[in-house]
N, C-alpha and C positions, 0 to 999 in steps of 0.2 A: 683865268683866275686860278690860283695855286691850292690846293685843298690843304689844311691847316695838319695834316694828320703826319706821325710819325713813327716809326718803328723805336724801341728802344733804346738796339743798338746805334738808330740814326740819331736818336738826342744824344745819344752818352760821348760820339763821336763828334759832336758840333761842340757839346760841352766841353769837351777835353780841348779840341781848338780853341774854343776862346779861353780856357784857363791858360795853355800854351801862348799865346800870342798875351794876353795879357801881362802874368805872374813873368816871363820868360824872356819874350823876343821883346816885346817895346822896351822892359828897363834896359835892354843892351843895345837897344837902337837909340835912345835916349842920352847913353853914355856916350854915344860916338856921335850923334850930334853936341854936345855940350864941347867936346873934345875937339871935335874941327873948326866950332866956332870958336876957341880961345884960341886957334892959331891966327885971328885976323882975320882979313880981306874976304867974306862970304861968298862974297861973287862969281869970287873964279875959283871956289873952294869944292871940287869935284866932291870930295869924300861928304862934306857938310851938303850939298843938295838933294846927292842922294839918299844920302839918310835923315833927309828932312822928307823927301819923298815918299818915303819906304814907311815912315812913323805917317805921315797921313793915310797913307795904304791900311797899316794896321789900325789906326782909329778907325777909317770909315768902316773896316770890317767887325769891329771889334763892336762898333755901333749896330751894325745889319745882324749880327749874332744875338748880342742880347737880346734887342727888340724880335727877333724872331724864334727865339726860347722862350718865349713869354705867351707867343701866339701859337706854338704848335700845342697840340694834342698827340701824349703820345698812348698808340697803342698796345696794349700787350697780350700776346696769342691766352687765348679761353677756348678750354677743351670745347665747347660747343660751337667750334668750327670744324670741326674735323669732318671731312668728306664733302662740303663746300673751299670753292675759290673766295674769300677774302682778303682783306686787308694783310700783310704779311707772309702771305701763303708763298710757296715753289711750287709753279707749273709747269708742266711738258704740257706742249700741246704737237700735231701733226698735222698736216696738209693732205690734199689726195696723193700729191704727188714723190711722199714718205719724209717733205721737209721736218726735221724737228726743229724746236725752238723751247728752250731752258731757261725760267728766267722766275724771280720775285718781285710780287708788287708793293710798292714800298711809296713812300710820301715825295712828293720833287723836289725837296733837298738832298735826297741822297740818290739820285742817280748819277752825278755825276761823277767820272774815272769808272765807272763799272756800264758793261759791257750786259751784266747780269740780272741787271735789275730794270724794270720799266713804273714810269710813273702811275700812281691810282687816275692820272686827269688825261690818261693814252686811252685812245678809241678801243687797243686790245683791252686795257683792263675793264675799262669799262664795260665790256659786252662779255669777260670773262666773269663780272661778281656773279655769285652764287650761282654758280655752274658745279656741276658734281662731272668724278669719272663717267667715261665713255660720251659725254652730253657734245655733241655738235655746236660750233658757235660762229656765227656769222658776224666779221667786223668790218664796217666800214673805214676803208685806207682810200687816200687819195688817188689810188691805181684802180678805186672799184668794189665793189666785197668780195669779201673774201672766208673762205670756209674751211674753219679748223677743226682738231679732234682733242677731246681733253683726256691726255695720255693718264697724268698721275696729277695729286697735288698732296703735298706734302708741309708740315709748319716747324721750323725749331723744337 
């Protein structure tokens, strides 16, 4: 189950997608459907399928965007997190064997294309909330537990 919660930046960034995709891409996918169908024969009308395509693509998104702007919650950093791991936060954490690992926890809409962020609904964040520096923390991964060190944490 996806936890409802959102960084700011991650609404302002889903927002701007669906303003884009709506205000933008569909009316000129809309013109070029209109435009291949007044040539005729639909059928075999390559340019008109795919941009019949590509316009259901942008509804169905343009549908999972709003209804899901509706249901997030979004967060916004409060000095009385500072020296706690929450919502938001940059961690290092280490391993024994000097592995580092760099990363923000953030809602699971925005993890995806970043490399940088992991979700609030991952075993690491979980076992990382409200962990302060230097604090050890044991997470269960499919390989076993596993035991980290919390280097730094850091918030915008």
């Amino acid at each position: 189950m996806k936890t409802n919660l959102i960084t700011r930046e991650g609404y302002d960034k889903l927002k701007n997608e669906l303003d884009f995709l709506w205000k933008e891409e569909r009316p000129e996918v809309t013109k070029k459907v209109t435009w291949a169908a007044s040539l005729g024969d639909r059928s075999e009308n390559a340019d008109y399928q795919y941009n019949k395509k590509r316009l259901r693509e942008i509804d169905r998104r343009v549908r999972y965007l709003r209804k899901r702007l509706e249901q997030v919650q979004v967060v916004d950093y409060s000095p009385q997190q500072d020296g706690k791991v929450f919502f938001g936060a940059w961690v290092e954490i280490e391993n024994d064997d000097g592995e580092t690992k760099a990363f923000r926890i953030v809602g699971p809409d925005e993890i995806y294309g970043r490399n940088d962020y992991i979700s609030i609904d991952s075993p690491m964040a979980r076992a990382l909330l409200k962990k302060e520096v230097n604090d050890d923390v044991e997470v269960n991964t499919p390989a076993g537990k596993k035991e980290w060190f919390v280097n730094s944490i850091r918030y915008k």
